[in-house]
TORKOL-4160 file (C-alpha; in steps of 0.2 Angstrom, whole numbers, padded with zeros to 4 digits, m for minus):
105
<pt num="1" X="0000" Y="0000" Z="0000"/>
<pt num="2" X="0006" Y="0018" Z="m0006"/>
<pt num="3" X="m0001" Y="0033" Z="0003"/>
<pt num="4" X="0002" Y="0049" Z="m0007"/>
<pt num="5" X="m0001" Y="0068" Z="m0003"/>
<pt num="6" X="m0004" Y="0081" Z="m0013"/>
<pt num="7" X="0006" Y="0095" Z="m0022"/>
<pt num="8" X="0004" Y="0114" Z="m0031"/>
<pt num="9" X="0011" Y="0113" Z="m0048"/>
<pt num="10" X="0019" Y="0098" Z="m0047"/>
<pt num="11" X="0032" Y="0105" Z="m0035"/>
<pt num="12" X="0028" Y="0114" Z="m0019"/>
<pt num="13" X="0017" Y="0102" Z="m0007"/>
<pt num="14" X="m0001" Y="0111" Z="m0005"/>
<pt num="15" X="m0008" Y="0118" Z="0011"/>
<pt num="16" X="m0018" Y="0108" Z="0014"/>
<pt num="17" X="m0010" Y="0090" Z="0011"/>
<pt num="18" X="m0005" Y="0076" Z="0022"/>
<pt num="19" X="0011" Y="0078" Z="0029"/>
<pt num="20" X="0024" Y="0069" Z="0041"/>
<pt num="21" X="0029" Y="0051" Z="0041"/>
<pt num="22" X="0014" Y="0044" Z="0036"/>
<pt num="23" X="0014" Y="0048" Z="0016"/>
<pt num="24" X="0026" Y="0038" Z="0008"/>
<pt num="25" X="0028" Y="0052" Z="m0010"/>
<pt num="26" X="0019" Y="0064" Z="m0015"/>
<pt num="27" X="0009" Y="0066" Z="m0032"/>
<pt num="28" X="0000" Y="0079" Z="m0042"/>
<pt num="29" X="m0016" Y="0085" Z="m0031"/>
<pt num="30" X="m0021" Y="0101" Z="m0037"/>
<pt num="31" X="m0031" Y="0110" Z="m0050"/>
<pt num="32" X="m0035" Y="0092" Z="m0060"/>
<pt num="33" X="m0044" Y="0090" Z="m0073"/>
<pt num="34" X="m0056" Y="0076" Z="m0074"/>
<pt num="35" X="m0073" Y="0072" Z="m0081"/>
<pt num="36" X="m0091" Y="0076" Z="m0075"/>
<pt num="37" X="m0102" Y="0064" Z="m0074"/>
<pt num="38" X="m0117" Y="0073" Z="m0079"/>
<pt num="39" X="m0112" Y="0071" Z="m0098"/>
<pt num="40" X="m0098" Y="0063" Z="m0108"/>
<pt num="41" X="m0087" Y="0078" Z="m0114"/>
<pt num="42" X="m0088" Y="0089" Z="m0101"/>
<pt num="43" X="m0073" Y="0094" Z="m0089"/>
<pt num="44" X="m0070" Y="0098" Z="m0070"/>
<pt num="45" X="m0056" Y="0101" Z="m0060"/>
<pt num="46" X="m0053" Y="0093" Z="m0041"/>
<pt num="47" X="m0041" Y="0098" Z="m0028"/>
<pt num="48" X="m0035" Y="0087" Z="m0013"/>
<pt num="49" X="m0026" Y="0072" Z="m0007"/>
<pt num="50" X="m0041" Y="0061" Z="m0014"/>
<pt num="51" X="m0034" Y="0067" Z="m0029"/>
<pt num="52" X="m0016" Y="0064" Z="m0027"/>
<pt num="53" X="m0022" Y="0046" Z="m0021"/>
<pt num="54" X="m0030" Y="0043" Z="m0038"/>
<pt num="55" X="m0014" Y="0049" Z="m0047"/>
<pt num="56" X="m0003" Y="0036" Z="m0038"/>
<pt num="57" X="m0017" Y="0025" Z="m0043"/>
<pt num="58" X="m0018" Y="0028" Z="m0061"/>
<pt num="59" X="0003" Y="0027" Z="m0059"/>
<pt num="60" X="0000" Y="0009" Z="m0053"/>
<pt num="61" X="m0012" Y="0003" Z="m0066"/>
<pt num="62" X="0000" Y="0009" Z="m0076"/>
<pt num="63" X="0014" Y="m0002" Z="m0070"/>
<pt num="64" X="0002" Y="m0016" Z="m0068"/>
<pt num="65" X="m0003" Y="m0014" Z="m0086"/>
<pt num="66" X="0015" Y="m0020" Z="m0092"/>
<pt num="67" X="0016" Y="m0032" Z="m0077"/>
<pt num="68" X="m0001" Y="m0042" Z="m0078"/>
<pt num="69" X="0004" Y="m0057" Z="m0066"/>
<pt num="70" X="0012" Y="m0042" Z="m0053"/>
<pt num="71" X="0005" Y="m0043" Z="m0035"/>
<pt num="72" X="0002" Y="m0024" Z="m0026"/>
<pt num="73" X="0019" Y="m0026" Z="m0018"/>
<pt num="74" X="0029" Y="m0026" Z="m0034"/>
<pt num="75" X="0019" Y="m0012" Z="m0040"/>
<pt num="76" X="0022" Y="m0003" Z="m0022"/>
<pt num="77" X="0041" Y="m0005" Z="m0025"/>
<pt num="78" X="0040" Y="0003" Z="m0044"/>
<pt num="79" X="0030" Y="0018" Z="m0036"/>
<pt num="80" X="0045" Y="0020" Z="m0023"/>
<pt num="81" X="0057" Y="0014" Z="m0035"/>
<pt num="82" X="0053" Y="0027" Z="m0048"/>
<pt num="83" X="0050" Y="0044" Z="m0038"/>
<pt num="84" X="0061" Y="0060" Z="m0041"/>
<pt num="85" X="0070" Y="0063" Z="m0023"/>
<pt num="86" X="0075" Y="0080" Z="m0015"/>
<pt num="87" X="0062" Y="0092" Z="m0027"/>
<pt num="88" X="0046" Y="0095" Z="m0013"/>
<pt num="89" X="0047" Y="0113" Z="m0006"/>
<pt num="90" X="0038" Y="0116" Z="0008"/>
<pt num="91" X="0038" Y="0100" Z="0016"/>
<pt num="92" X="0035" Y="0098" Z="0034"/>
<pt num="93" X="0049" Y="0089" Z="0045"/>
<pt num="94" X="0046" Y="0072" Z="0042"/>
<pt num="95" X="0039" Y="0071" Z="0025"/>
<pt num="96" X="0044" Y="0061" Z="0012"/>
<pt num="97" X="0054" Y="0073" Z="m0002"/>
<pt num="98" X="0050" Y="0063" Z="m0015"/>
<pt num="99" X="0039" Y="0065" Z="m0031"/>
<pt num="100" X="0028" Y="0052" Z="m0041"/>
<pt num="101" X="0034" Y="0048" Z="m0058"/>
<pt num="102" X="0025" Y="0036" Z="m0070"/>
<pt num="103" X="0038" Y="0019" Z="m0068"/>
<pt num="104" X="0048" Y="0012" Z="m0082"/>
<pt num="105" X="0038" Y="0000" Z="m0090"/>
């Protein structure tokens, strides 16, 4: 299991995101674009660590896509495994300084 938190521009970690020991990276959380569900072409744009979460998650079905037969922990390690280190600003003591990346396939 992979808990994420959320970020400003890919960069700075977000007010209002999880911090501490407890989030293992950070991802992309705010201002993303997703669709509506009251039609099928339009847009709305979310903010939050519920967001971030379903970034890492996307990130994982990514990983998972290549590696079919792959159990979560494998996909846990390519998460870890492929993060950029030492590029959060803003974190607070204790966070993780380390951004999602989409793993090498």
């Amino acid at each position: 299991m992979t808990s994420s938190a959320d970020l400003a521009d890919s960069i700075p970690r977000a007010v209002r995101s999880n911090y501490g020991p407890r989030p293992h990276l950070f991802a992309p959380g705010v201002s993303i674009t997703s669709a509506r569900r009251s039609d099928d072409t339009g847009r709305v744009t979310f903010s939050g660590t519920s967001t971030a979460a379903s970034q890492a998650a996307g990130t994982a079905a990514v990983f998972l896509s290549g590696h079919p037969k792959a159990s979560p922990a494998p996909a846990a390690k390519a998460l870890a495994g492929g993060v950029a280190s030492g590029r959060v600003s803003g974190g607070a003591p204790g966070s993780p300084n380390k951004i999602l990346r989409l793993p090498r396939r």
